[in-house]
N, C-alpha and C positions, 0 to 999 in steps of 0.2 A: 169242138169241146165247148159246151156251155162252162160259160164265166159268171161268178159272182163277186162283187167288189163291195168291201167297204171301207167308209170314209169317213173321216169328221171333219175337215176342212174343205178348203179350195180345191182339192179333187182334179190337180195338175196331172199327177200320176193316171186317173182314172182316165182324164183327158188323153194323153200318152197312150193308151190302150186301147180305147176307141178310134184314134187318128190311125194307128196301125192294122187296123180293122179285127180286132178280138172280137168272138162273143161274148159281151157281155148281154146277160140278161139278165141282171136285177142287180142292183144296187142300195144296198142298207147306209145308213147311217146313225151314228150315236148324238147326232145334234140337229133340230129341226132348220137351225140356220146355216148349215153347213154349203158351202157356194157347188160341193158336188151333186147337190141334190140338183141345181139348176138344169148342170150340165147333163142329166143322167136325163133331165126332162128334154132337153135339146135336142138329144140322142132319141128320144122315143125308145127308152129304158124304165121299165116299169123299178121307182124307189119306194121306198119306207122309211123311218123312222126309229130307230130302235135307244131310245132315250131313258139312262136307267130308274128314271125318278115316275116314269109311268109303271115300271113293276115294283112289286114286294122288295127285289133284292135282284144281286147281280145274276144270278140261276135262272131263276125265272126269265128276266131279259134274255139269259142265251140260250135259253129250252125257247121261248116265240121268237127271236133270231134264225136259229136252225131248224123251224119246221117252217118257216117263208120260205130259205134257202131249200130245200127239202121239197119243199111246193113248186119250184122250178127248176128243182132236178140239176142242180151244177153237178160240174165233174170238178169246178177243181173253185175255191175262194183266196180270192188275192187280199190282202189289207194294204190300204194305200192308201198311208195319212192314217189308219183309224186309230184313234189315241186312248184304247181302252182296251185292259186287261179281259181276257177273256179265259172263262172258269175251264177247269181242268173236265169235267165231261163233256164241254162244248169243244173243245181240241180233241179228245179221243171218239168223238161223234165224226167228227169230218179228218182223223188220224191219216196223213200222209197227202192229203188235198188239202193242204193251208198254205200259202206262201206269203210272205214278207218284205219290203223293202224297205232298208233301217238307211240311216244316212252316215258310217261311219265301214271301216272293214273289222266286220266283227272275228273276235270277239272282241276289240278292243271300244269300249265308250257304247255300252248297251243303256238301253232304257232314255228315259227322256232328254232332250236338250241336247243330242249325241255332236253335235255340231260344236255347241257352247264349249263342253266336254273335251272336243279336241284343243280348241282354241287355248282354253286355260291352262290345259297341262302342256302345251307348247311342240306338241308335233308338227313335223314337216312333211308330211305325207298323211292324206286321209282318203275319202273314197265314200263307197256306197257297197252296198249288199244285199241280195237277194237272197232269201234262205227260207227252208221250211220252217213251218212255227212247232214246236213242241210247248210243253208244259213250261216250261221255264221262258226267262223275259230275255226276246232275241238269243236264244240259245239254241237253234234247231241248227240239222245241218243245211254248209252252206253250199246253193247250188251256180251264181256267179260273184264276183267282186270286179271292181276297177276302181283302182287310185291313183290320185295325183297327189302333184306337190300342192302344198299352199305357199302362198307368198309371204314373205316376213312381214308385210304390213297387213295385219289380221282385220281387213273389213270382212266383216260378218257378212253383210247383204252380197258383198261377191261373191264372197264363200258360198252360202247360201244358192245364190244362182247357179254355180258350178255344178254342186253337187245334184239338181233338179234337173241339169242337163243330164248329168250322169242317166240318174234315176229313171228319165224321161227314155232313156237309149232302153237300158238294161233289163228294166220290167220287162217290158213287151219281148224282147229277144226270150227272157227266161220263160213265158209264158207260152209261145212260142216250140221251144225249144221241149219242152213236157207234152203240148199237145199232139207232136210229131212223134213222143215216140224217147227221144232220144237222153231224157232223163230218166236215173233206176238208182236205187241205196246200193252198198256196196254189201253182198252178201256177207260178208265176214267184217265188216267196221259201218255201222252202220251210220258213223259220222260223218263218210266218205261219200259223196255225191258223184256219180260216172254218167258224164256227157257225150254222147256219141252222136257226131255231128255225120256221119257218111251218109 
């Protein structure tokens, strides 16, 4: 299964994927200083650029986004780190090939800062998530989770580390896990993800 990843950060998760030995074969990104673009160069991963201030508008950025991705033929694009809404014909362009990994067990603490989000409103239990992308912000169905406890003394940067471990595991498995075969919607709820590992 060709892979396509993007990023806007440090590109730990993309790192994760790579270490596991995914195809990936191309990697975008929304920011020219983004540390995943190094890595993608490490890899001997053909990257780009996809930075919305060099188009008209955010459309335009995901119409030349999707015909790079579209020029090397992925089957399936992971977002890992990319911290940028993408428009509603760019997700029913690539519609069931999107996948996600948010830092929370959604649906709870969607959208940015999902970490912060836990912390403040004072749960004891958080997690990570892997889920397809729809139209809406981390709302698609979800295909893994794992959560733990957090500890009553809320350091952030531990927290933080925990959850990249998470993250670090679960991508590649769910990635994995779709190229094999063994992910499909659930013909009658289509919010139901069915895993068949045999």
């Amino acid at each position: 299964m060709r892979v396509g990843v993007l990023v806007s950060g440090e590109g730990t998760n993309l790192q994760a994927l790579l270490d596991a030995g995914v195809e990936v074969v191309c990697v975008g990104s929304s920011r020219a200083d983004a540390r995943g673009l190094e890595r993608a160069a490490a890899a001997g991963v053909q990257a780009a650029v996809f930075d919305k201030s060099d188009h008209p508008d955010r459309d335009a950025r995901d119409a030349a986004l999707g015909n790079w991705l579209d020029d090397h033929g992925i089957d399936l694009l992971v977002l890992a780190g990319f911290m940028e809404i993408l428009g509603g014909p760019f997700i029913r362009r690539f519609a069931g090939r999107i996948v996600n990994v948010h830092p929370s067990l959604l649906p709870a603490f969607a959208g940015v800062g999902a970490i912060q989000q836990a912390l403040d409103y004072g749960v004891r239990v958080t997690g990570v998530t892997v889920h397809f992308v729809d139209e809406g912000v981390d709302s698609g169905p979800v295909i893994l989770q794992e959560a733990f406890e957090l500890p009553y003394a809320r350091d952030i940067e531990a927290i933080e580390a925990q959850v990249h471990a998470v993250e670090h595991r679960l991508l590649p498995r769910a990635v994995r896990l779709i190229d094999s075969g063994a992910v499909s919607l659930d013909e009658h709820n289509p919010r139901l993800v069915n895993i068949d590992e045999r």
